[in-house]
Kinemage of the C-alpha trace (Angstrom):
@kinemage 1
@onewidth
@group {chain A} dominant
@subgroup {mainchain}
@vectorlist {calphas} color= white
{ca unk a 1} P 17.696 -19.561 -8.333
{ca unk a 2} L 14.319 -21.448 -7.391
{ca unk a 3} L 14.183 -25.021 -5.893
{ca unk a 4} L 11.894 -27.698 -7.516
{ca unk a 5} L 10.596 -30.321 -5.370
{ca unk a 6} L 10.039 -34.059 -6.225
{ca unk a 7} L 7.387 -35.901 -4.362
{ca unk a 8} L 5.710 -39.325 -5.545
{ca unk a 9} L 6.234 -38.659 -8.972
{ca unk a 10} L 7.923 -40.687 -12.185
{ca unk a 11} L 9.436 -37.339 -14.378
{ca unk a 12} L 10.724 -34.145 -12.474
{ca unk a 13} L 8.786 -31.168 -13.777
{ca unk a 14} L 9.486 -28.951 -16.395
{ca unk a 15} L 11.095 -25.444 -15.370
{ca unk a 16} L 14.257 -25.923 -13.733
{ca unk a 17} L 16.947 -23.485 -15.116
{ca unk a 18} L 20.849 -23.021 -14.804
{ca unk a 19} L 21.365 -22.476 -10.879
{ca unk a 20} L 18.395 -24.381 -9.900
{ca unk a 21} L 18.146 -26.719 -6.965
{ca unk a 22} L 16.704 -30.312 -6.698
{ca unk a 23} L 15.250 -31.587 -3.816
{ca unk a 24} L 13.560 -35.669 -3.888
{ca unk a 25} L 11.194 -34.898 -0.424
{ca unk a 26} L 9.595 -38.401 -0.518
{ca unk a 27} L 8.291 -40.968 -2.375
{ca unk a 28} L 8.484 -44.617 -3.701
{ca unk a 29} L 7.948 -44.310 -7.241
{ca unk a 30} L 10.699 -44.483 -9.511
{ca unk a 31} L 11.878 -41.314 -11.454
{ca unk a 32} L 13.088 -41.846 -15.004
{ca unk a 33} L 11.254 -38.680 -16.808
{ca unk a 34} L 12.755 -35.314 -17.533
{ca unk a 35} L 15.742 -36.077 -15.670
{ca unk a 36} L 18.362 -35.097 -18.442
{ca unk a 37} L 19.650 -31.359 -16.721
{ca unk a 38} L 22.967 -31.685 -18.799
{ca unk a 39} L 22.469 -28.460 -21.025
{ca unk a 40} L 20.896 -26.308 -18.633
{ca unk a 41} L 23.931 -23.666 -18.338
{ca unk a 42} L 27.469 -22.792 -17.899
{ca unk a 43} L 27.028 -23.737 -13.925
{ca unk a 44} L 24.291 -26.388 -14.146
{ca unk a 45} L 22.481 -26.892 -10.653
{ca unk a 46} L 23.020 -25.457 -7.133
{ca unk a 47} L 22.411 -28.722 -5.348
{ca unk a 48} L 20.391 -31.856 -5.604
{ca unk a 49} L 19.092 -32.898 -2.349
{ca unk a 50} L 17.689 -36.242 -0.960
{ca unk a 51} L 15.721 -36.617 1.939
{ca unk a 52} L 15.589 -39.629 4.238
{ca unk a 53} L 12.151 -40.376 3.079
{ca unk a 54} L 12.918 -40.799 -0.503
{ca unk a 55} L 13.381 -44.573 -1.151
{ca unk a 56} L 13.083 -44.839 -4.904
{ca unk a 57} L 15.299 -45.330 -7.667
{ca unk a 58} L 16.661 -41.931 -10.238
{ca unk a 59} L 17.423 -42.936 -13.425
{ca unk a 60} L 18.674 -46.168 -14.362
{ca unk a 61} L 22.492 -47.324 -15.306
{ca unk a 62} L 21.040 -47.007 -19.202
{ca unk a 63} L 19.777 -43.622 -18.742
{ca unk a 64} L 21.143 -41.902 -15.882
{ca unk a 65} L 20.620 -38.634 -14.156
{ca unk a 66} L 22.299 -35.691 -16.235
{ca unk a 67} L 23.538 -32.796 -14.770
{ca unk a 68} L 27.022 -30.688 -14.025
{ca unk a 69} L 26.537 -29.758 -10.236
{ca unk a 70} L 28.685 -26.369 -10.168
{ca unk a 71} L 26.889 -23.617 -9.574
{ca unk a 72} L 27.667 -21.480 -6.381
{ca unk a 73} L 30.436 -22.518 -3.508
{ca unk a 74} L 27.959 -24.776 -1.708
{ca unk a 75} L 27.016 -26.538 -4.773
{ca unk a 76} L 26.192 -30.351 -3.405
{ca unk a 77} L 25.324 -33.522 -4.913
{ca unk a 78} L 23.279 -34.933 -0.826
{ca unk a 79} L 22.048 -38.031 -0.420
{ca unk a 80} L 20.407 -39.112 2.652
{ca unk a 81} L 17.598 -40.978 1.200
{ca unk a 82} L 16.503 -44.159 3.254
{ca unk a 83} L 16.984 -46.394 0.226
{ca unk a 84} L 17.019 -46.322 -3.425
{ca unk a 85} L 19.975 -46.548 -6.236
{ca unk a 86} L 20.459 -43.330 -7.847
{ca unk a 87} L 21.738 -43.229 -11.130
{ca unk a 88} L 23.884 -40.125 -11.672
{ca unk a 89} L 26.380 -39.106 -15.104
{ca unk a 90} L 27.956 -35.670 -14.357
{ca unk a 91} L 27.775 -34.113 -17.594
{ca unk a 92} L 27.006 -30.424 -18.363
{ca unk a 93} L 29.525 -27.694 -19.962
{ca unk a 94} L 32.694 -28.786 -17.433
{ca unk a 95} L 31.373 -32.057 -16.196
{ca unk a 96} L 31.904 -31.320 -12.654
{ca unk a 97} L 30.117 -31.666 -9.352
{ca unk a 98} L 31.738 -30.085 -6.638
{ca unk a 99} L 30.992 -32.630 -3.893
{ca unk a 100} L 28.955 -36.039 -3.785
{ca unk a 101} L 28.110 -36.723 -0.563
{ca unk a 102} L 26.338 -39.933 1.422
{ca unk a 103} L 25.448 -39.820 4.644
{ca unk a 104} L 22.557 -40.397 6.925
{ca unk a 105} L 20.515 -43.751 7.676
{ca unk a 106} L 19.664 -45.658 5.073
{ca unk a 107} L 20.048 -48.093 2.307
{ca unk a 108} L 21.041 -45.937 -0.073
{ca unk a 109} L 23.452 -46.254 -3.449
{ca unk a 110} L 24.750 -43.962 -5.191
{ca unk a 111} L 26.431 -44.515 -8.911
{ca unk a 112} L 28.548 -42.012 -10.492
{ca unk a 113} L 29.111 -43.295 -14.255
{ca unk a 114} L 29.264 -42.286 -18.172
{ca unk a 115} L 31.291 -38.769 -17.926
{ca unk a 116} L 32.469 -36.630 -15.419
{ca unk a 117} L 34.619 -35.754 -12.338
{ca unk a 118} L 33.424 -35.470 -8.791
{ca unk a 119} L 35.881 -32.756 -6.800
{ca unk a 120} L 35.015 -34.443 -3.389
{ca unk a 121} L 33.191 -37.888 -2.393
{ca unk a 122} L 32.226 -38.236 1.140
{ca unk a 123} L 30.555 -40.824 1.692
{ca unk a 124} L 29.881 -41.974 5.619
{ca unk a 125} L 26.815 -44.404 5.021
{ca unk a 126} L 25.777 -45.997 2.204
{ca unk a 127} L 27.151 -47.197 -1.048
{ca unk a 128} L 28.618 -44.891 -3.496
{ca unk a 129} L 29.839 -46.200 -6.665
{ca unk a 130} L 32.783 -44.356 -9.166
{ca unk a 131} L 32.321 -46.239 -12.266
{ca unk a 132} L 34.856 -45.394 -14.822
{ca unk a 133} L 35.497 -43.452 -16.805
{ca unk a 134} L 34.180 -40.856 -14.097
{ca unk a 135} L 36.957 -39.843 -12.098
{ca unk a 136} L 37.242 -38.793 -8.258
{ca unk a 137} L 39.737 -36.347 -7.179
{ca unk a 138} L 39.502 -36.338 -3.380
{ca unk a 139} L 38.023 -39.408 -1.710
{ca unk a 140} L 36.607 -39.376 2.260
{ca unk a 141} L 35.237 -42.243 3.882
{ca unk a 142} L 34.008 -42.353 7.870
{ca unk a 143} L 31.337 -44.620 9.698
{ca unk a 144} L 29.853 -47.807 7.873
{ca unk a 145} L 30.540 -45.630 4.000
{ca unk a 146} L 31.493 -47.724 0.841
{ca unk a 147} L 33.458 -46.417 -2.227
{ca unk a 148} L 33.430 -48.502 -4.905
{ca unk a 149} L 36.189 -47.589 -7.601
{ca unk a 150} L 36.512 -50.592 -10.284
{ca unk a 151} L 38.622 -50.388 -13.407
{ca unk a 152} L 42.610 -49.576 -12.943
{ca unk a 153} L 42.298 -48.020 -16.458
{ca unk a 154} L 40.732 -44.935 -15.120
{ca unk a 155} L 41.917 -41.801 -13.251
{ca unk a 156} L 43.483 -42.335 -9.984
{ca unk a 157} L 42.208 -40.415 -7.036
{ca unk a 158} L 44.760 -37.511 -5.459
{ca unk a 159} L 43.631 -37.800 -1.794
{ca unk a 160} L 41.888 -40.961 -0.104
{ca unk a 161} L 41.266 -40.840 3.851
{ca unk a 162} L 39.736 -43.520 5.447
{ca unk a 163} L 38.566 -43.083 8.807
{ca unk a 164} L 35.580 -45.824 9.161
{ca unk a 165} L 33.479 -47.642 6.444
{ca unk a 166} L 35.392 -49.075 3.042
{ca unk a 167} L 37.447 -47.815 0.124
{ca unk a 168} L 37.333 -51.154 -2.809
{ca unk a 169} L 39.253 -50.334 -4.943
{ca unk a 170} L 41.000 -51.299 -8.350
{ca unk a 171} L 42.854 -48.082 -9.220
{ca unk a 172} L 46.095 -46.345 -7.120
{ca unk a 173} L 46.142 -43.032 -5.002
{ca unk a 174} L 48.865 -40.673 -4.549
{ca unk a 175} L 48.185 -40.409 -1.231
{ca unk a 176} L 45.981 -42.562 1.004
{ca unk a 177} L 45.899 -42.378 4.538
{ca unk a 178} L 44.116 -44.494 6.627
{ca unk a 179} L 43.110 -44.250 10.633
{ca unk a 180} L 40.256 -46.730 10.639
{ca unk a 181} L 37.873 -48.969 8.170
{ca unk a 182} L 39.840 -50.475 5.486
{ca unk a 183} L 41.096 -50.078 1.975
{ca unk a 184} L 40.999 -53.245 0.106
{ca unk a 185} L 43.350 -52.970 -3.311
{ca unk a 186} L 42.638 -54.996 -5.568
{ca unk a 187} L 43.876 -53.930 -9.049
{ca unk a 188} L 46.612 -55.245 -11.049
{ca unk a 189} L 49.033 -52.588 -11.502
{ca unk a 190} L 48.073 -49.916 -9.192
{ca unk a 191} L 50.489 -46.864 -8.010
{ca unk a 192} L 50.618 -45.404 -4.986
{ca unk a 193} L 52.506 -42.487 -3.951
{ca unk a 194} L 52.626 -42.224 0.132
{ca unk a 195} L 50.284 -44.791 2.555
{ca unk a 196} L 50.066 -43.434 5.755
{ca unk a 197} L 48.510 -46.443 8.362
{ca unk a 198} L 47.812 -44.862 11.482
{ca unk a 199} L 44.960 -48.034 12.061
{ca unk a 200} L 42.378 -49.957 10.251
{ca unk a 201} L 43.662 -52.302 7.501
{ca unk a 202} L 45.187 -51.578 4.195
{ca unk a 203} L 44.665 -55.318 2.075
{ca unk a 204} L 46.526 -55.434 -0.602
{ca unk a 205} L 45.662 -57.856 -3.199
{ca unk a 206} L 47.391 -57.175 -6.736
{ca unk a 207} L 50.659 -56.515 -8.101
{ca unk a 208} L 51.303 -52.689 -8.387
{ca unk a 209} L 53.861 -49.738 -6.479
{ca unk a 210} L 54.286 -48.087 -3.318
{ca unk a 211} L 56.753 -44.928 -3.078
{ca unk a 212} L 56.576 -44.959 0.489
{ca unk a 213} L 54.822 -46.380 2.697
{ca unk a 214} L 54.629 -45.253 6.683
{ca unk a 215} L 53.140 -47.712 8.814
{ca unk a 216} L 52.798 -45.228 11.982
{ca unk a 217} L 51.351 -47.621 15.265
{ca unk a 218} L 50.349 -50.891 16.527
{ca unk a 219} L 46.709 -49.850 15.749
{ca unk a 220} L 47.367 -50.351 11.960
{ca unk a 221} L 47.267 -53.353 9.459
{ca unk a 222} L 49.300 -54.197 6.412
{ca unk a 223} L 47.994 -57.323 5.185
{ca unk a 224} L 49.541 -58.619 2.057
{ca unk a 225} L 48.540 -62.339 3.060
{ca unk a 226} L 46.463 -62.414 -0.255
{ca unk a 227} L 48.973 -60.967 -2.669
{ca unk a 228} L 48.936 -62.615 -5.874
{ca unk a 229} L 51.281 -61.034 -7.725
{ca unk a 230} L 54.462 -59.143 -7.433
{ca unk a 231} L 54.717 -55.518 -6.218
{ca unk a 232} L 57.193 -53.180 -5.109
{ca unk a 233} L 57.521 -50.430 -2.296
{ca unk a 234} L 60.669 -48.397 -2.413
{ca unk a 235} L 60.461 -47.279 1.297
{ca unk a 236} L 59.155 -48.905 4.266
{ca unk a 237} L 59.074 -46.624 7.654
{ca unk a 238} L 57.894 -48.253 10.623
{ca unk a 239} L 57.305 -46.726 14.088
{ca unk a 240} L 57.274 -47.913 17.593
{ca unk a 241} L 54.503 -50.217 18.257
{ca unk a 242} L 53.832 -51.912 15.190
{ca unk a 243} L 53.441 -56.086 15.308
{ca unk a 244} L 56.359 -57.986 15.009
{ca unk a 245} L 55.114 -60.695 13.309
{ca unk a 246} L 53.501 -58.362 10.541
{ca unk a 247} L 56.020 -56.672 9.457
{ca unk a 248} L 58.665 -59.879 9.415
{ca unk a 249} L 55.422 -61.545 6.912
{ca unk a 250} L 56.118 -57.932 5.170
{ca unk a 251} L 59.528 -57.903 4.669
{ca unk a 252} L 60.003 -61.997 4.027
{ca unk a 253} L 56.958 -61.830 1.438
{ca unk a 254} L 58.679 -63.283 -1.876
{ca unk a 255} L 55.939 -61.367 -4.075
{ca unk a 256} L 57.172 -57.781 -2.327
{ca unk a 257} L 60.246 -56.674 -3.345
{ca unk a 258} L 61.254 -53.246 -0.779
{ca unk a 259} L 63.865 -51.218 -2.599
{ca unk a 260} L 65.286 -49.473 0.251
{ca unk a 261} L 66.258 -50.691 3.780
{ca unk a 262} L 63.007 -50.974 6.330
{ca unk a 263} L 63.780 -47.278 8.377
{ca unk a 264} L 62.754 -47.723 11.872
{ca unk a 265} L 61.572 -44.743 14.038
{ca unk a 266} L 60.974 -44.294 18.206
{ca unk a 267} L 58.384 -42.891 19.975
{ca unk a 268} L 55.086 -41.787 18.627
{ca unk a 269} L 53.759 -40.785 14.980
């Protein structure tokens, strides 16, 4: 395994081979040569690295980055650049990287799009973008981090947890749990399985399902005062604590229809 550094050029060099590591050191210059890795090997690269002082675009949303990130047990798509929008299709022989991760300060964007399926997104600063059809299994936002996941048509996430920052989304969950930040729902016939709200806000926008959801503390927020359409949650459990007022606009919303009576709980989550 060797690592290949990218400073202040346009096109990565030639050489990098199946196991290979990535690392953008610095520069403002756009990169948009020799940055197709899709058919390097059965794994693809070890990591792809960038640094804070990298500030320039990768690819471009017509001709992304190509490569299946996959190759040993710390294999890591890491962004910490200090701006820039990079471009990134997971494609190789499984179409899998293992983690995507944003973090750091910085302007930075991220967009997954074309093919693939990223195992983990963390994402605690920064944009990162899950266009479809690429899907996301476990989602983790913290601090000021922004997921982006348009398009209810594509593959819903298993796991979201929210603890800071913002999940947008247009597609379900089957679970999400949320202890700070905000998840803002906007598609039209999402599913959700369980919603834990320990805090933060969970908006909810669109018409779509709700197995059950537990709204655990005064520190959380169900806000459906922008539904605009129907949507129904088969079972509501509400703990000690939680506002009065929010869950009576809850319960006496005509769009939200609750299956099951509202099953109230004492004492602490």
């Amino acid at each position: 395994m060797a690592s290949d550094n990218v400073e202040n050029t346009a096109t990565i060099a030639a050489g990098v081979t199946d196991g290979d590591d990535i690392f953008f050191v610095q520069g403002a210059t756009n990169v948009t040569g020799n940055i197709d890795k899709s058919g390097l090997g059965a794994n693809g690269l070890g990591k792809v690295h960038l640094a804070h002082p990298w500030v320039a675009d990768v690819g471009t949303s017509g001709t992304p980055f190509k490569a299946e990130i996959s190759a040993d047990s710390d294999s890591i798509f890491d962004n910490k650049a200090g701006g820039g929008t990079f471009f990134y299709a997971i494609d190789g022989s499984a179409d899998v990287c293992d983690l995507v991760r944003s973090s750091g300060p910085g302007t930075r964007r991220t967009v997954l799009q074309t093919i693939g399926t990223a195992t983990v997104v963390e994402c605690a600063s920064g944009i990162v973008d899950v266009n479809t059809p690429v899907a996301a299994t476990t989602v983790r936002i913290s601090g000021t981090g922004l997921v982006n996941m348009p398009d209810s048509s594509s593959t819903d996430p298993t796991l979201v947890e929210i603890g800071g920052g913002s999940w947008v989304t247009e597609r379900g969950a089957t679970t999400l749990t949320v202890w700070g930040g905000g998840a803002d729902v906007n598609a039209g016939t999402n599913a959700f399985g369980t919603v834990n709200l320990h805090g933060g806000t969970a908006m909810w926008r669109q018409s779509g399902t709700i197995t059950a959801l537990n709204w655990l503390g005064p520190l959380g927020v169900f806000d459906t005062s922008k539904l605009g359409r129907a949507m129904t949650i088969t079972t509501v459990t509400v703990w000690a604590g939680v506002d009065q007022n929010a869950l009576h606009d809850l319960i006496a919303n005509p769009l939200i229809t609750i299956t099951n009576p509202v099953v109230y709980r004492m004492g602490n989550a």
